[in-house]
Structures are given as C-alpha cells and as structure tokens.
LUMLUM-175294 format. One line per field, with one value per residue (C-alpha): x, y, z; residue number from 1; chain. Coordinates in pm, 1 decimal. Last residue first. Example, Ala and Ser with C-alpha at 12.3 -4.5 7.8 and 13.67 -1.06 7.14 Angstrom:
// LUMLUM-175294
px c(1367.0:1230.0)
py c(-106.0:-450.0)
pz c(714.0:780.0)
num c(2:1)
cadena c(A:A)
//
This chain:
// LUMLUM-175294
px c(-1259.1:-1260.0:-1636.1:-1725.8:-1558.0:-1718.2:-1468.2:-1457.3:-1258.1:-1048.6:-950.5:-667.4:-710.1:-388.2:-322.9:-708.4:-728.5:-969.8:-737.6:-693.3:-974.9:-1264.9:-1130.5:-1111.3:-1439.3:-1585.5:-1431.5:-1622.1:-1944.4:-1923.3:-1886.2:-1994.8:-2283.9:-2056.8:-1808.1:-2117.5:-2210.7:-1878.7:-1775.8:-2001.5:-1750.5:-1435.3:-1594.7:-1432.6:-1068.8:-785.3:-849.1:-864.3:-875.0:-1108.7:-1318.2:-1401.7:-1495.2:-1739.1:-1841.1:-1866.1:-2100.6:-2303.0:-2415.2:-2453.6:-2690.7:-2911.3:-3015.2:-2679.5:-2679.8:-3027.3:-2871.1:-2608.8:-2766.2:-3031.6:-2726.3:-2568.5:-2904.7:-2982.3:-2596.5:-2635.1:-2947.1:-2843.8:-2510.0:-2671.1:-2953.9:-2623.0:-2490.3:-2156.2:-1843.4:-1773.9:-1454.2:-1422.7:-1750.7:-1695.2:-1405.2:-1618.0:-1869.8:-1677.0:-1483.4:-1806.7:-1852.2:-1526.8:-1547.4:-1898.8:-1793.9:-1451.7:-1668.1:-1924.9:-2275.1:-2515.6:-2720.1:-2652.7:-2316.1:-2192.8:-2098.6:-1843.2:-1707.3:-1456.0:-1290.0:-964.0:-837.1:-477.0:-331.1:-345.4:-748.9:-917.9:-1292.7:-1326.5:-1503.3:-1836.7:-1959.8:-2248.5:-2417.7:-2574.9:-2886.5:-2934.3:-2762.2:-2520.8:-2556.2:-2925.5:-2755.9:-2983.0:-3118.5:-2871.9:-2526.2:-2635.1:-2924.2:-2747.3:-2425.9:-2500.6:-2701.4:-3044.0:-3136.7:-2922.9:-2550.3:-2329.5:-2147.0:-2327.6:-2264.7:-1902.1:-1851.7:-2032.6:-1783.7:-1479.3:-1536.4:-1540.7:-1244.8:-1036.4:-1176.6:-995.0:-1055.5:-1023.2:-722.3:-738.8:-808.7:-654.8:-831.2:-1050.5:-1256.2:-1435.9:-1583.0:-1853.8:-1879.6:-2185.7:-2300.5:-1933.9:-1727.8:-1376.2:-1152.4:-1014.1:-867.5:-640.8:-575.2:-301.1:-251.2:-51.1:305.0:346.3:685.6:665.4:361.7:522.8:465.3:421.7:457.8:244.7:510.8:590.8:503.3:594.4:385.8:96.9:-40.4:-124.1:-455.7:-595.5:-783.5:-981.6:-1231.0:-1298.1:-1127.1:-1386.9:-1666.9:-1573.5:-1580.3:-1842.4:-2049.6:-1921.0:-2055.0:-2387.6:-2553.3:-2870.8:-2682.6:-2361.1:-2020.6:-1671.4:-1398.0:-1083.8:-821.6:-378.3:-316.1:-517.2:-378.2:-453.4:-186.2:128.0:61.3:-232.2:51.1:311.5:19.0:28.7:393.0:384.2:99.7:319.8:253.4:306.9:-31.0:-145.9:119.5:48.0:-349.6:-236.5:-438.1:-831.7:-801.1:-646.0:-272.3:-132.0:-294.6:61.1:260.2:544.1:450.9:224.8:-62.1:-406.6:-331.2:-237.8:-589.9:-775.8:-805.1:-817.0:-1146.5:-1278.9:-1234.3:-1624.5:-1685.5:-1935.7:-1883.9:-1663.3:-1343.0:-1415.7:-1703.2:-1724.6:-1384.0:-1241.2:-1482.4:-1357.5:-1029.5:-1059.0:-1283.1:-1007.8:-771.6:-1030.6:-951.2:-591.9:-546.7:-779.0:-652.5:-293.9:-460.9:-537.3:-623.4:-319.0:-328.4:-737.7:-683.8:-635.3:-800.5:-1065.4:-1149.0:-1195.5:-1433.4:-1618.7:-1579.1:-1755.3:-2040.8:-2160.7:-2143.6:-2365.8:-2639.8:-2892.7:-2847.5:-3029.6:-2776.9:-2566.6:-2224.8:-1911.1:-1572.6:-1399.2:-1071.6:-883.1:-731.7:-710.4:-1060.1:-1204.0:-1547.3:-1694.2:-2021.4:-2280.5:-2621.2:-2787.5:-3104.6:-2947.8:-2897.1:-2715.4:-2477.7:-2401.4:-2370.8:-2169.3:-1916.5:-1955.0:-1868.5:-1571.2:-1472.3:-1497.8:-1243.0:-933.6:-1021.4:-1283.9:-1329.3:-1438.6:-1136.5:-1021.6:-1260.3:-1164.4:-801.0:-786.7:-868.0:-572.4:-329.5:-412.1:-126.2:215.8:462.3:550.6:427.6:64.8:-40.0:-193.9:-399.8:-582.6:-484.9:-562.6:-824.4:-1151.0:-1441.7:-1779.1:-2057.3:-2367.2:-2637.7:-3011.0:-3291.3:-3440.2:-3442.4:-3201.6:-2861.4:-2532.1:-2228.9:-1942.9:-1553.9:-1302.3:-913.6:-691.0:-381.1:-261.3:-342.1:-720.9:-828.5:-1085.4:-1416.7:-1773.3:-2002.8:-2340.1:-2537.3:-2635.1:-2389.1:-2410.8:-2365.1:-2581.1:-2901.9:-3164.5)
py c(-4100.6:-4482.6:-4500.3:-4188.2:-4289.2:-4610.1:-4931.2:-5183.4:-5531.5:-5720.4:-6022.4:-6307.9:-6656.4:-6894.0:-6896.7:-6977.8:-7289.6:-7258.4:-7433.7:-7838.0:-7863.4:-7739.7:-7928.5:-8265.2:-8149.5:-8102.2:-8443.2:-8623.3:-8449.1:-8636.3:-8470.2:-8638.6:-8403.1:-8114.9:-8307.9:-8419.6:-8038.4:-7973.2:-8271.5:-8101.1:-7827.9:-8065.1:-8024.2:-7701.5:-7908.7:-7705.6:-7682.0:-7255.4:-7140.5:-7423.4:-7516.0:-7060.7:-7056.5:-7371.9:-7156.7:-6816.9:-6984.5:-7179.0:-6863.2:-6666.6:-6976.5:-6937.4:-7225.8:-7327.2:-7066.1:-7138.8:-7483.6:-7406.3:-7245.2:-7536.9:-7761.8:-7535.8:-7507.5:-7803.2:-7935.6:-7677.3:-7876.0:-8202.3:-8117.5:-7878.3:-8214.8:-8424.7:-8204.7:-8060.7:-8072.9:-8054.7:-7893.3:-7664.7:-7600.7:-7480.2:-7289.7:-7059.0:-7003.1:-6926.3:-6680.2:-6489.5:-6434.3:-6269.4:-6084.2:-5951.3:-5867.4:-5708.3:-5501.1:-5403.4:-5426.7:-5184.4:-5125.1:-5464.3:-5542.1:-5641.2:-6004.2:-6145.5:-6480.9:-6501.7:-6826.6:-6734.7:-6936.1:-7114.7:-7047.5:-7105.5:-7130.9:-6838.2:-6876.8:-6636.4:-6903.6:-6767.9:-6633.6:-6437.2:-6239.2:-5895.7:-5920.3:-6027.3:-5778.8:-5962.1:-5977.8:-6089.6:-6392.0:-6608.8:-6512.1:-6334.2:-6436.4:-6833.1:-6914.0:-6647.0:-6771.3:-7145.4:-7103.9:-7170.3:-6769.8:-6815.5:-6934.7:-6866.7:-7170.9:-7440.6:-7270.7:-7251.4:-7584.5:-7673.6:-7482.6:-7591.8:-7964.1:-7838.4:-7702.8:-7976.3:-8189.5:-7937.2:-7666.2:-7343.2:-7387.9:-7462.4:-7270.1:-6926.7:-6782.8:-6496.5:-6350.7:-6016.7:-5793.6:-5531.3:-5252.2:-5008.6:-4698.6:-4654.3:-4356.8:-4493.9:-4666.7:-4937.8:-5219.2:-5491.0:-5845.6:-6124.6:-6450.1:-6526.7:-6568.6:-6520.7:-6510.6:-6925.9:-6769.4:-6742.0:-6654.7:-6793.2:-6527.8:-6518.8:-6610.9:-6330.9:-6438.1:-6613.8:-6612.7:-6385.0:-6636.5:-6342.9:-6256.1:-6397.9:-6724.8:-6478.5:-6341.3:-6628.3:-6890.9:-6841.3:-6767.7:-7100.4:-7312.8:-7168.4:-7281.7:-7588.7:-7621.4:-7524.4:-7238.5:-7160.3:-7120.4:-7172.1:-6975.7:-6983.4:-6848.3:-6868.9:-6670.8:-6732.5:-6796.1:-6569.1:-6215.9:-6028.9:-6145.9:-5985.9:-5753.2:-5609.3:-5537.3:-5375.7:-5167.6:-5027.1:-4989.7:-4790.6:-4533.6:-4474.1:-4590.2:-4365.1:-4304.0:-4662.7:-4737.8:-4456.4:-4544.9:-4851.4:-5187.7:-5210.6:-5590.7:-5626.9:-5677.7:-5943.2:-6222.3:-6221.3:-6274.3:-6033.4:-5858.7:-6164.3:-6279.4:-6280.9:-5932.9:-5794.1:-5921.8:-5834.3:-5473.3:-5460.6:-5658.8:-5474.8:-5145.8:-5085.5:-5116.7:-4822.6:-4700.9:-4408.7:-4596.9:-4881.3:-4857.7:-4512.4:-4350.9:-4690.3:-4593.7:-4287.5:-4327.5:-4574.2:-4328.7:-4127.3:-4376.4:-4421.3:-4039.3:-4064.7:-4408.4:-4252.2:-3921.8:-4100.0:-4316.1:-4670.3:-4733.8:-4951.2:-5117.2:-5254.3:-5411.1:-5762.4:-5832.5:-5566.8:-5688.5:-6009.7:-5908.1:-5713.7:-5971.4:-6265.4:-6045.3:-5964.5:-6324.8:-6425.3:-6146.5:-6422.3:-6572.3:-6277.0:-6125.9:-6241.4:-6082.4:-6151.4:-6001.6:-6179.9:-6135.9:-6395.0:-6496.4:-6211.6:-6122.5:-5872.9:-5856.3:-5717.3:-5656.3:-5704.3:-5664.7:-5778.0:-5667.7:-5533.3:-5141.7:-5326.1:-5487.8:-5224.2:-4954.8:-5106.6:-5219.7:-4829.0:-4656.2:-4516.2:-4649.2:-5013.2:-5103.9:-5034.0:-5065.7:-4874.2:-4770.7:-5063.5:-5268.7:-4994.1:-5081.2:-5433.7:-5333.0:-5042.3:-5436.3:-5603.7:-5308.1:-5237.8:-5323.2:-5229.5:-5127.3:-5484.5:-5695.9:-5779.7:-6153.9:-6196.9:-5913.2:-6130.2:-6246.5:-6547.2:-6409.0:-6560.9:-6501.3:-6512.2:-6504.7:-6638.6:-6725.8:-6671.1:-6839.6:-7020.1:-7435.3:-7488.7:-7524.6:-7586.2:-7576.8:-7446.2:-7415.7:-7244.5:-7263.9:-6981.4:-7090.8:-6920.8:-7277.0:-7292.5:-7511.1:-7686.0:-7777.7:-7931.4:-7925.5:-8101.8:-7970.4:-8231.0:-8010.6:-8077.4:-8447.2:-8784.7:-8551.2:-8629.9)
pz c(-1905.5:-1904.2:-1906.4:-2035.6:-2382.7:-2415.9:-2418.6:-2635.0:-2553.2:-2779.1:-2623.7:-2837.5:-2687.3:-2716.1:-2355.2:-2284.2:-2517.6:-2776.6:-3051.4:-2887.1:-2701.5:-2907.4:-3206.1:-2989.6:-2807.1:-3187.6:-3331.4:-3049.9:-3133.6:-3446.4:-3774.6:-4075.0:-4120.9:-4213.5:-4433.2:-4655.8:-4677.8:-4798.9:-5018.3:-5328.2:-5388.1:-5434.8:-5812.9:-5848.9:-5781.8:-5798.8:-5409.7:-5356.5:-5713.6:-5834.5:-5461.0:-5450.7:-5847.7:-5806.1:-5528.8:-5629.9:-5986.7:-5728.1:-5527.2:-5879.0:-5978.9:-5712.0:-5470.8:-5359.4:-5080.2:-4965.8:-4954.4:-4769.1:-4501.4:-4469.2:-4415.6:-4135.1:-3943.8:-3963.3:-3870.5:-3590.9:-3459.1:-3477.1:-3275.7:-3017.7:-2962.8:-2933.5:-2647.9:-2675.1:-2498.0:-2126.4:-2069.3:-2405.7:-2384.8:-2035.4:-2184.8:-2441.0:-2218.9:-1939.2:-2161.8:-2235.3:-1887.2:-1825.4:-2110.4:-1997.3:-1635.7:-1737.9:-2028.3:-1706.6:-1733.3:-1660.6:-1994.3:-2193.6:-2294.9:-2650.0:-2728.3:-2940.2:-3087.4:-3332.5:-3462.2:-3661.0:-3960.5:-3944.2:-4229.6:-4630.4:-4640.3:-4433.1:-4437.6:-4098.0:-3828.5:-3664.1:-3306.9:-3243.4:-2928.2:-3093.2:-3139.2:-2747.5:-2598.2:-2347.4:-1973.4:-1915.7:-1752.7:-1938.0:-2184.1:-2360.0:-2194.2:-2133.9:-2397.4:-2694.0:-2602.6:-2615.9:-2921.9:-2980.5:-3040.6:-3349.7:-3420.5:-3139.3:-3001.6:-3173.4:-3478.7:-3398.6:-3297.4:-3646.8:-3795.6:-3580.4:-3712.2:-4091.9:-4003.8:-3878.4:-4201.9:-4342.9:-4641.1:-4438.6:-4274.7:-3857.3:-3531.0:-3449.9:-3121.2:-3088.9:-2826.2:-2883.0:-2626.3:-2677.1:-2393.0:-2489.8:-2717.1:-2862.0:-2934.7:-2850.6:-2596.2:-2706.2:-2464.5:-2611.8:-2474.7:-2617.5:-2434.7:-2616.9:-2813.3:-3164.1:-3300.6:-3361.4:-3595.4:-3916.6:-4275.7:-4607.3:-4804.6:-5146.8:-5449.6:-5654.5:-6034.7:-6320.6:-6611.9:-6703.8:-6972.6:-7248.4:-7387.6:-7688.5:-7560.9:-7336.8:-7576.0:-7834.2:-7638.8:-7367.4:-7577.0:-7697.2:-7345.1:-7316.3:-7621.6:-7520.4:-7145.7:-7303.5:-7103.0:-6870.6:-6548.7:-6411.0:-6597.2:-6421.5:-6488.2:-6296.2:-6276.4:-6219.2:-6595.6:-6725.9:-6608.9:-6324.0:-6103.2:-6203.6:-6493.9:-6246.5:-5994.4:-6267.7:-6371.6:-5989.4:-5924.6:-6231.5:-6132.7:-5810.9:-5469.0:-5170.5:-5134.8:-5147.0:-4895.8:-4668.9:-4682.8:-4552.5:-4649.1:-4725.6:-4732.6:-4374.4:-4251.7:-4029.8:-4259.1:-4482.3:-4216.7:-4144.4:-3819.4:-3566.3:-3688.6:-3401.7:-3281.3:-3633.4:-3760.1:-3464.1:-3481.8:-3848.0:-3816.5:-3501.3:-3701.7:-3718.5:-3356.9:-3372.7:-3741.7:-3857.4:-3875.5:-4070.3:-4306.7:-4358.0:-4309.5:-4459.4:-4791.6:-4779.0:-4836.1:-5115.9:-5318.7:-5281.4:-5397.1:-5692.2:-5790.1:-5762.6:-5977.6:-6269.7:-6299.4:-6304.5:-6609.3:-6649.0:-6968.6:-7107.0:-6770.3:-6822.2:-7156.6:-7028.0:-6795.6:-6839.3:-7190.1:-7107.7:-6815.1:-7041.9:-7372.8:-7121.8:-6954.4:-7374.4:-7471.0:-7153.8:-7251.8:-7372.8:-7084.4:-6872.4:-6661.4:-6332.7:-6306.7:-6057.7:-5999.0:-5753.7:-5557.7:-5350.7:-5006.5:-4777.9:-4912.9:-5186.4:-5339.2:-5634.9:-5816.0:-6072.1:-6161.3:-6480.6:-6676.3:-7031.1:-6884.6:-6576.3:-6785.6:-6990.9:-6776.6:-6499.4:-6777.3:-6960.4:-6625.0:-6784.3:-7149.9:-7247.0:-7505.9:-7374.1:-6975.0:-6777.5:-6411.7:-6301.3:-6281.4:-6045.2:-5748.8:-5707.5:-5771.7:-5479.0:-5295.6:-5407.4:-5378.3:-5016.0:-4917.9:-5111.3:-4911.6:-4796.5:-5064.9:-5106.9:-5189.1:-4836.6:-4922.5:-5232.4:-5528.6:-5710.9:-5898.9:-5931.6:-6213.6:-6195.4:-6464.1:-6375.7:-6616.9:-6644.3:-6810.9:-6572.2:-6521.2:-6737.7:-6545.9:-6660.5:-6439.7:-6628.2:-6511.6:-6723.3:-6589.6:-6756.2:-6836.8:-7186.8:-7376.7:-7189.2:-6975.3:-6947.0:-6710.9:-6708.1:-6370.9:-6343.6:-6037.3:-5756.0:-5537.2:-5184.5:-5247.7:-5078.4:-5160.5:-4911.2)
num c(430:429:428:427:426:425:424:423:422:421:420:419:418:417:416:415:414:413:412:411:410:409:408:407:406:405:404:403:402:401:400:399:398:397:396:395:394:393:392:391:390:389:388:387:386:385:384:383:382:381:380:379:378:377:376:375:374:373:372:371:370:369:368:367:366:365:364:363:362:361:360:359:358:357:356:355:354:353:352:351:350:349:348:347:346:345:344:343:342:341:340:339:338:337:336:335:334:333:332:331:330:329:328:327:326:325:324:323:322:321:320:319:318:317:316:315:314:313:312:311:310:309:308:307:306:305:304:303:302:301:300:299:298:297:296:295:294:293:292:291:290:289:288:287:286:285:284:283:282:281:280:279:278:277:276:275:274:273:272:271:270:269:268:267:266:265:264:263:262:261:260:259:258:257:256:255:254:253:252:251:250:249:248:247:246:245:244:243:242:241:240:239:238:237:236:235:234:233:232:231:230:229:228:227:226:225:224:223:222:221:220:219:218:217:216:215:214:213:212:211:210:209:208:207:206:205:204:203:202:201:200:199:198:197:196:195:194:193:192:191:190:189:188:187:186:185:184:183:182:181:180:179:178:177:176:175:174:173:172:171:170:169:168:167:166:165:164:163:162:161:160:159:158:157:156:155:154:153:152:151:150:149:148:147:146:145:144:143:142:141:140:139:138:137:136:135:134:133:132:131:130:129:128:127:126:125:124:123:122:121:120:119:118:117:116:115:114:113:112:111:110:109:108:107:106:105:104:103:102:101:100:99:98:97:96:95:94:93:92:91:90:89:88:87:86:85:84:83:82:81:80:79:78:77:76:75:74:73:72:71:70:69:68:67:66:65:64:63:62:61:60:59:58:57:56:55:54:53:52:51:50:49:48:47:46:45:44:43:42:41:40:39:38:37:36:35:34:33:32:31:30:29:28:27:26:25:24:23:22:21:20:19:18:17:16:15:14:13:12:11:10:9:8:7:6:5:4:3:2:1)
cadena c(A:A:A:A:A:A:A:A:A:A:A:A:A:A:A:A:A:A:A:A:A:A:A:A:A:A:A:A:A:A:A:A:A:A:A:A:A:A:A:A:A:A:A:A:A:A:A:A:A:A:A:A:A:A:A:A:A:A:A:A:A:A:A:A:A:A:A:A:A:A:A:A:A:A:A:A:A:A:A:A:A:A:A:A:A:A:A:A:A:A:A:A:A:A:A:A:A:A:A:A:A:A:A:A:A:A:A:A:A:A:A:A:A:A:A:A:A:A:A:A:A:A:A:A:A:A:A:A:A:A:A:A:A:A:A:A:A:A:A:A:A:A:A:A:A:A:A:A:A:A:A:A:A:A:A:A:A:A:A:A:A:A:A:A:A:A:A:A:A:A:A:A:A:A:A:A:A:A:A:A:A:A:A:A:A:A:A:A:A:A:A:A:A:A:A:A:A:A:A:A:A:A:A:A:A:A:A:A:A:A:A:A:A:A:A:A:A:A:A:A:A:A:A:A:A:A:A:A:A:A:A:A:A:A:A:A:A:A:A:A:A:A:A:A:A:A:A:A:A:A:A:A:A:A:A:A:A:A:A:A:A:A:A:A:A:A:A:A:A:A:A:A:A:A:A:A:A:A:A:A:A:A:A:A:A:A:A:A:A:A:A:A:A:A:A:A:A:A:A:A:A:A:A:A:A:A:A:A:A:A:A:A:A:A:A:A:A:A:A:A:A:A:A:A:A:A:A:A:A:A:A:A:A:A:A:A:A:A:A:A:A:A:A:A:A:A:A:A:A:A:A:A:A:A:A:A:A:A:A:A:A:A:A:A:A:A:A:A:A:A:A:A:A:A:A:A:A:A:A:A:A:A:A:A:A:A:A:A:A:A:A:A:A:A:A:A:A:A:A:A:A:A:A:A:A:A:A:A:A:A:A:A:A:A:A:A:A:A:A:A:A:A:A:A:A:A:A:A:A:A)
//
C-alpha cells in the first residue's frame, strides 16, 4: 500500500511575472494535462458584481487576440483533446488533455487568453455570453426539480456580506447592470500570471515545461495588486434556520446543513469520513435507516457529502426525498434522528473501515488519469502553496480515529446550528 496518495514525481518554478508552474511527469501514455487555476472564484466578487467569475469561465472561450471565435475549442478538439471549465466559490479552472505531442499548442491558447483576451472582448461578445448565462440558470437551476437547492442554502448557511452568501452563477441584475469596462477591469485583476497556476502531468519533461512556460507566459504582465477577497462574518448568524419551498416537485426532499470546518484541516478530513459514513452508498446509515429501513426515503436519492470550501467553515449536506406517502415533517424529522443519534453514539469501527475503503478507492480512481492529477496538484498550489501537500490527503483519511469523528460530529452537527430546507409539492400546500 502506497505510504503517499501521490507516488507521482512533481517539479515546480516560478516564473519572474509570478506565475507558479507545477509538472508531474508521467510516461506511461502519451498524453498530457494541461490545467490551470485562477485565484478567483465568487467569494472574490464585489458587491454588484457576482457572477463575474463564472460569466468568465464562459468568456475565455470566446476568443482572445490571437485565437478568433471558437478557434480554442476548435483546435484542441480537431488535434484529439477535450477541454473544459469549472467555477467554484474558491477558484476557476480551465483544463485540456491532448495527445503530448499537442502540449506546445494547449500552452500558447491559454497564454494567449490570459493575456490577450480584454483587447478582444467586444460588447457583442459580453451580451451574447450573458445570454448564454441566463439560460444556463433557467436550465440548471430554476427549471429542474430541486435545482436551486444550492442557492437556497448558501444565503441560509452565510449570513449578508460574506463572501459564500452568494453562488457561482451570481445576480442576473448585477451582470446586467455591468458595463463592458467593469468587466476588462475584472480579468485585469485576477486573470493575470501572478495569481494562476499551471500545471502540466503527463508524458512531458519538467524542463521542456518549464520553457514553454517562459516562452508563452514569461511575456505577459505580473497583474499586481489586487482587491483582497472579504473575509466575512458569522457572529450575525444565528440558528436554527428552516425554509419551506413550495414548487413543482414530484415529492418532499429535505436538506440538513450545518457549517463544519475549512477544507484543508485535519477537522475536515474527520467530517469526510463522518460524512461517508453518514450517506455514502447503500452501506450508509441513511440509506440502512431511511431507505431500508423505515421505507421513508427514496433510496437513490439519500446522500450526504461535505462542499470543498477552504477559507470558511464548509457545509455538510445531507438530504433525502420522500417516498409516495410520506410527509416532508415526517422525513425531516427522521432524517434529524439520524443525524443526532450519530452525534450521541458515534460510529462503529466496521462504518469506519468501510468509509475509509470507500474514500481511498475514490481517490485513487481519481488519481488514475493524468487530468485528475493535473486539478489536483493545481487545487494543493493555489489553495496550500504547496502542490506537493497533495499526497497528505489520503494519509489524513486513514489516520482518523472514530474518536476524532464523535469529536467532529459533536462539536458542528449540533441541532441549533442546523440549517432545514424542506421541498414542498404544489398540491400539497395548495
């Protein structure tokens, strides 16, 4: 068994202008990852400007100086690659895996759209992607059974004025208030070398790299000083917190929530094995007691997890929707027993053994392409400064005792700090 959860080698530097290159080299196929981190995320957004982060993700592909319109999607795809992009609270990737022989080619797109992506962007541009914007929050959000959980919970769990109250996809006033300027000021501020990071796993030399690197990036301007991400409060926060939505849903679903600890802590590490003893798989204390059991929970659709949040405390969700009969007060009121008789009795050391399993055999299926390693090494360098803090995960995971889970279970799932959302159908509150 592998004493690390990275066995990889991993090579970094820095370039002059700031921006952090890490490289895990890998020959066993010959393919390479390209990923690259931003240090911006929601929590970065101003008041008046959410949303900016994410209209971003979608904006960076719609051509920069040297690459016209769909050209980046074009070109990477037409040579055997797929790419993509993903925005959090905490960060923003933009990721590529191609054939190696096409790692020169992923380096000058995303240098070029770093740096020559404001000079392009057009009003056409910025209107036409808010659109896109739009739509995607119809469909993903508000159109979808239980779709706007997320941006449901957010404000419940962080109070006005800290920078996890609002989600990813932002106000739709604020983007549409924004002006093209506002904009290009925003990319000037945190899409700029000195607060990314690169990294490259896969079949590459850590020093040709590093020189591709300097060849394409080692141009562009350090972005210098910018806004500081808020730090915000929760002494305004006071709980128990409970909110009932009615709206066009098949069945009740209720979600419990409760803040725990940063992503990143021993704390955490604790509440993620708690959490996949909770409601992780058909072994799980919900899906045996609501599922099975009590035949008062769907059984696809009992889960609970911990949201990778790293500069505040991180929520712990768990959620169960009702089968035909059964009441929302019934269901929440059986979920919370759950959740609190864990809290009173702790775990079992066959739950313990078996979410570790489950936990290490996750990781490794995550580890096992070089795209998942590239996120990662990315994830440990912008989060940590450290990409190589990557291989203390999986150790942190099996050190946990089932001590350290009652402690964790006992001091953040405590019933006056426990935010309910509860779904309602229509009919049933009509």
């Amino acid at each position: 068994m592998s004493e690390t959860g990275y066995p990889w080698p991993i090579e970094t530097t820095r370039l002059a202008n700031g921006l952090r290159v890490v490289v895990s080299p890998d020959r066993t196929a010959p393919v390479v990852a390209v990923n690259l981190w931003y240090d911006v995320g929601s929590r970065h957004e101003p008041e008046g400007q959410t949303g900016f982060a994410h209209l971003f993700e979608h904006l960076m592909f719609e051509g920069s100086v040297n690459v016209p319109k769909t050209e980046h999607m074009r070109l990477v795809q037409g040579n055997g690659g797929s790419l993509n992009a993903t925005t959090n609270p905490d960060r923003t990737n933009y990721f590529e895996t191609l054939p190696a022989e096409h790692l020169e080619l992923a380096l000058w797109l995303e240098a070029d759209r770093m740096g020559g992506l404001v000079p392009a962007l057009v009003q056409e541009t910025l209107d036409n992607q808010r659109d896109v914007v739009k739509n995607e929050r119809r469909q993903r959000y508000e159109n979808v059974p239980y779709g706007d959980a997320w941006l449901r919970l957010l404000p419940l769990l962080y109070p006005e004025g800290h920078p996890y109250h609002h989600p990813t996809i932002g106000s739709m006033a604020d983007l549409n208030a924004a002006e093209l300027g506002t904009f290009q000021a925003f990319h000037r501020s945190y899409y700029a070398p000195d607060n990314a990071v690169l990294t490259v796993a896969g079949d590459a030399e850590p020093a040709e790299v590093f020189a591709l690197a300097e060849k394409y990036f080692g141009k562009l301007a350090a972005g210098g000083a910018r806004p500081a991400a808020p730090i915000g409060s929760l002494d305004s926060w006071a709980g128990p917190v409970s909110s009932v939505v009615a709206a066009e849903v098949p069945a009740p679903r209720v979600y419990l929530a409760h803040r725990t600890y940063p992503y990143g802590t021993p704390e955490y590490d604790a509440l993620t094995v708690l959490a996949t003893i909770l409601g992780q798989g058909r072994g799980s204390r919900l899906y045996r007691l609501l599922a099975d059991g009590a035949r008062l929970a769907q059984p696809d659709t009992v889960s609970a997890y911990g949201v990778d949040l790293a500069y505040a405390p991180a929520p712990l969700i768990a959620s169960a929707t009702a089968r035909p009969g059964v009441t929302a007060a019934r269901l929440g009121a059986a979920l919370a027993e759950v959740v609190d008789d864990l809290v009173a009795g702790g775990v079992t050391d066959a739950e313990l053994t078996r979410a570790k399993a489950l936990l290490e055999t996750e990781w490794w299926i995550g580890v096992a392409t070089v795209d998942g390693r590239a996120d990662l090494l990315s994830r440990y360098a912008t989060l940590f400064g450290d990409p190589a803090r990557v291989g203390t995960r999986l150790p942190g995971w099996r050190a946990v005792t089932a001590d350290a889970v009652a402690e964790v279970a006992r001091a953040v799932l405590r019933p006056e700090d426990r935010v309910t959302l509860v779904y309602e159908p229509m009919e049933a509150v009509a």
